[in-house]
KEVOMI-884658 format. One record per residue (C-alpha): residue number from 1; y, x, z. Coordinates in steps of 0.25 Angstrom, whole numbers. Each point is the difference from the previous one (the first is absolute). Example, Ala and Ser with C-alpha at 12.3 -4.5 7.8 and 13.67 -1.06 7.14 Angstrom:
<rs>
+------+-------+-------+-------+
: mifi :    py :    px :    pz :
+------+-------+-------+-------+
:    1 :   -18 :    49 :    31 :
:    2 :    14 :     6 :    -2 :
+------+-------+-------+-------+
</rs>
This chain:
<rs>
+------+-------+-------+-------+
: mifi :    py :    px :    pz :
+------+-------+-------+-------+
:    1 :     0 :     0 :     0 :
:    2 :     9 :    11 :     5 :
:    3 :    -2 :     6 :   -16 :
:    4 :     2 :   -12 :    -6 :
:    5 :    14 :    -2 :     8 :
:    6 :     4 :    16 :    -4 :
:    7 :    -3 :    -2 :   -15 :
:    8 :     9 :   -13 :    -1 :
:    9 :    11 :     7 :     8 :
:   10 :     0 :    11 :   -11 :
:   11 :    -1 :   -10 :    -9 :
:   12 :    13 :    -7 :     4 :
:   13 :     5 :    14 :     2 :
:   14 :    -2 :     4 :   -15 :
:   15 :     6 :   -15 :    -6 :
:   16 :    13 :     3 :     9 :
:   17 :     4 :    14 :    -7 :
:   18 :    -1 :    -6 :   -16 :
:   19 :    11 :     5 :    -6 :
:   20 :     6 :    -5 :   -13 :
:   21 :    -2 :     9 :   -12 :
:   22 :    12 :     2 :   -10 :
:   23 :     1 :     8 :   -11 :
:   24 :    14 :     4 :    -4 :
:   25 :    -3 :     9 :   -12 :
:   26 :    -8 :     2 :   -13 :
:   27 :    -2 :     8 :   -11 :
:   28 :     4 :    -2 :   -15 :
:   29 :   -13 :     3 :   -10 :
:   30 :    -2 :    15 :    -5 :
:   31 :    -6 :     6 :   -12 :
:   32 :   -12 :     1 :     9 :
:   33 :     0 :   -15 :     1 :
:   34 :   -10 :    -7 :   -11 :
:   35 :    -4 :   -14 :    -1 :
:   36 :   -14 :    -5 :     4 :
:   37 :    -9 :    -2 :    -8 :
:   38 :   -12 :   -11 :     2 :
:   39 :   -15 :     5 :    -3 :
:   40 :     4 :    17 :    -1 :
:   41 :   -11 :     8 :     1 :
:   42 :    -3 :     9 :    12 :
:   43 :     5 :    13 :    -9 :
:   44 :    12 :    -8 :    -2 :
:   45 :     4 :    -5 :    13 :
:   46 :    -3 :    14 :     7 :
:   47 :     3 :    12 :    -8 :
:   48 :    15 :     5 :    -2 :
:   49 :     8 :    -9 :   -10 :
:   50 :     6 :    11 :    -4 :
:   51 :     2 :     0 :   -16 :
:   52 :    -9 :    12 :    -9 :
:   53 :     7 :    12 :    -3 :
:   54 :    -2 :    -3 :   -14 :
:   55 :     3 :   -11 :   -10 :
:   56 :    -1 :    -5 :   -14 :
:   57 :    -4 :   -11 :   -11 :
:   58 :   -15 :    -2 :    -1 :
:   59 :    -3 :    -9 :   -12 :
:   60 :    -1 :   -16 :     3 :
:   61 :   -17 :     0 :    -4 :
:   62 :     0 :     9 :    14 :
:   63 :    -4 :    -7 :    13 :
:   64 :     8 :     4 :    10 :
:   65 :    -7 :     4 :    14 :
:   66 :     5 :     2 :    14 :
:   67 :     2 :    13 :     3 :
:   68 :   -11 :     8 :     9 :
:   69 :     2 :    12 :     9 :
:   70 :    -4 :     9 :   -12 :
:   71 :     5 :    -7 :   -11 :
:   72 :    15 :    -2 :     0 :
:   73 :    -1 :    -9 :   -13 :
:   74 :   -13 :    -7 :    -4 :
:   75 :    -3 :    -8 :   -13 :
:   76 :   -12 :    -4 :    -7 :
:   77 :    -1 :    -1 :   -15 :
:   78 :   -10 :    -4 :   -12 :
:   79 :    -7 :   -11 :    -5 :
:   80 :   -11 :     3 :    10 :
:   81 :     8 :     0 :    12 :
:   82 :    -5 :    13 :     4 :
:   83 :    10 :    11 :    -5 :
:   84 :     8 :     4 :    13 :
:   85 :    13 :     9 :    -2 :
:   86 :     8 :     5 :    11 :
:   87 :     8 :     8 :     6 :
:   88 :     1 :     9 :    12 :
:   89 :     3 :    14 :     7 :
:   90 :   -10 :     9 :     2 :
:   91 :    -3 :    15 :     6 :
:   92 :    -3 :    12 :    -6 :
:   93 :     5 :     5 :   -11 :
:   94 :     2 :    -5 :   -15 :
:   95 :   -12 :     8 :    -3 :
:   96 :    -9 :    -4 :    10 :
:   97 :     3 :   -15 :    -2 :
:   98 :    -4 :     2 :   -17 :
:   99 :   -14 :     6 :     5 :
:  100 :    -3 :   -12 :    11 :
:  101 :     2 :    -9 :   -11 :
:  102 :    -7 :     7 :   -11 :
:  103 :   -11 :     3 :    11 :
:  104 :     0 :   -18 :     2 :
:  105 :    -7 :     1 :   -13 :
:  106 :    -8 :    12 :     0 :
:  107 :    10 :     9 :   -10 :
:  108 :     0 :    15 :     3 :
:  109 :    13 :     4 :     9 :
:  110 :    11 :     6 :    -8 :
:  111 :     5 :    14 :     2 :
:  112 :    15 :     4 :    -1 :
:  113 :    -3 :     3 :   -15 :
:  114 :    -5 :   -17 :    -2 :
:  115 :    12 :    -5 :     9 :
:  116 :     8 :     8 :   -11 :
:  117 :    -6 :    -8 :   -10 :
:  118 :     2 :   -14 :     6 :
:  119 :    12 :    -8 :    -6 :
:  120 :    12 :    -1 :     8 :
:  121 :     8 :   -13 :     3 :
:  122 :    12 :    -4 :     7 :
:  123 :    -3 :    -7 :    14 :
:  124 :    11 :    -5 :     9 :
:  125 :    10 :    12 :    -4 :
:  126 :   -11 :    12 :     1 :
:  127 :   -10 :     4 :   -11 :
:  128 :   -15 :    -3 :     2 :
:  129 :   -13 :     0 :    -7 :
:  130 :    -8 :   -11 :    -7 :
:  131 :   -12 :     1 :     3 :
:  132 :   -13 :    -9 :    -6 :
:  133 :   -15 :    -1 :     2 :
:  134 :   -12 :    -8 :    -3 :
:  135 :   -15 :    -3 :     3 :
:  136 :    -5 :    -3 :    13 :
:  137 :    12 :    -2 :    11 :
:  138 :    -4 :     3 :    13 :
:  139 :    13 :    -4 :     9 :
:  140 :    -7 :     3 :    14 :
:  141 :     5 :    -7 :    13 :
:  142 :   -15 :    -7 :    -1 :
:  143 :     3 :    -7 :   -14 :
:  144 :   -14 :     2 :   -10 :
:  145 :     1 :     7 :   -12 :
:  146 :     5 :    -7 :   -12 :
:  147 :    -3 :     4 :   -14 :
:  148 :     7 :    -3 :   -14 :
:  149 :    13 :     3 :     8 :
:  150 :    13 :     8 :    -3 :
:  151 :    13 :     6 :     7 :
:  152 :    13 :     2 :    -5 :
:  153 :    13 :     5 :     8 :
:  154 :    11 :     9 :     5 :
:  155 :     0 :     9 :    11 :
:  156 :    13 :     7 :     4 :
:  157 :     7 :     9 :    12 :
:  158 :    12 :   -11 :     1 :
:  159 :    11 :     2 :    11 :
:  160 :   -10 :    10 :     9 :
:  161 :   -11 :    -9 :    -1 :
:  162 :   -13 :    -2 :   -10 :
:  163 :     3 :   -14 :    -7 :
:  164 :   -13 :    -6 :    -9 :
:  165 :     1 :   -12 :    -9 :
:  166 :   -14 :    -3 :    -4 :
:  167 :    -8 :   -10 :    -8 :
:  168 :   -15 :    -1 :     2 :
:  169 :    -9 :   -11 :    -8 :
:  170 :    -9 :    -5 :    -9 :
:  171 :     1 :    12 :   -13 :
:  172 :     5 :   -11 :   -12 :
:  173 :    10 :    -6 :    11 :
:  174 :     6 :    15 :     3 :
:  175 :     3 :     1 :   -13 :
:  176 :     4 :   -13 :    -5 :
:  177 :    10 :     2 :    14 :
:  178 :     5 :    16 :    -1 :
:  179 :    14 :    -5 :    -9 :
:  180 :     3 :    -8 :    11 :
:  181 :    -3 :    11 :    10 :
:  182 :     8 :    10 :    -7 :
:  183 :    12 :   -11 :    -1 :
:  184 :    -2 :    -1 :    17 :
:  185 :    -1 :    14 :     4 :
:  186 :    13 :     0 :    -8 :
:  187 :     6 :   -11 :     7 :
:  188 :    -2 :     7 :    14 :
:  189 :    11 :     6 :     9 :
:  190 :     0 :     3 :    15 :
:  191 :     8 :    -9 :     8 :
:  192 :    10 :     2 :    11 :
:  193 :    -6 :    -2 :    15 :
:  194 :     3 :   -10 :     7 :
:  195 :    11 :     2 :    11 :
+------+-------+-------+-------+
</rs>
């Protein structure tokens, strides 16, 4: 009984010191400040909304894809639905990105004479180098092996980092696609960070 009587004294106690809340200021919207958007994905409500570093026109056949971790532009092309193209930075050097490619599909690795060789291509200010393959793409990260498959893209030493574009699909959707790859590399530039 004696409990019961404490804990309706506190109780009292607690319901004698409300204090009114007011709040007498807010703040305006900042840049940081996006409107919500019903159904986003879990990549979308928590990564950094930060825009790419990169920009540019990808053609309208091209299905824009939310951007991922590694992929700072994503798209998906060809009458398959299978060709994916995108962008992204990587580490290492011009040199060692060529040959992780090339070595996606089993070619041999290119020494300094081969990268000499390989076709050079504006990319976002910088020079870079087209590189393509074909056969059997093994992409890693747990994917199986696919076959009849072929690469095209630009990898190039861009404002201190390694910038790729790169197309991989089904061979005949490759090439039907690499004009419209070459008028996308063209149309990329870096863009300004956000403040």
């Amino acid at each position: 009984m004696c409990g019961l009587a404490a804990s309706l004294g506190l109780l009292v106690a607690c319901k004698r010191h409300e204090a009114e809340v007011e709040i007498a200021e807010t703040r305006g919207k900042t840049t940081k400040d996006t409107a919500m958007k019903l159904f986003a994905t879990s990549d979308e409500r928590f990564r950094n909304a930060q825009r790419p570093p990169v920009e540019g026109l990808a053609p309208a056949s091209w299905l824009a894809l939310p951007s991922s971790q590694f992929r700072l532009l994503n798209y998906r092309f060809g009458e398959s639905g299978t060709g994916e193209v995108w962008v992204s930075l990587a580490s290492g050097s011009v040199a060692d990105n060529v040959n992780r490619w090339l070595g996606q599909f089993g070619a041999t690795p290119l020494d300094g004479d081969g990268m000499k060789q390989l076709r050079t291509v504006s990319l976002a200010g910088s020079q870079g180098v087209w590189v393509e393959a074909e056969g059997t793409y093994n992409g890693g990260m747990g994917a199986e092996p696919k076959s009849g498959q072929a690469l095209a893209g630009v990898i190039a030493m861009a404002n201190g980092s390694i910038l790729t574009v790169k197309m991989v699909g089904p061979k005949a959707e490759v090439a039907a696609a690499k004009s419209d790859l070459e008028a996308f590399v063209a149309s990329l530039k870096l863009t300004e960070p956000d403040a």
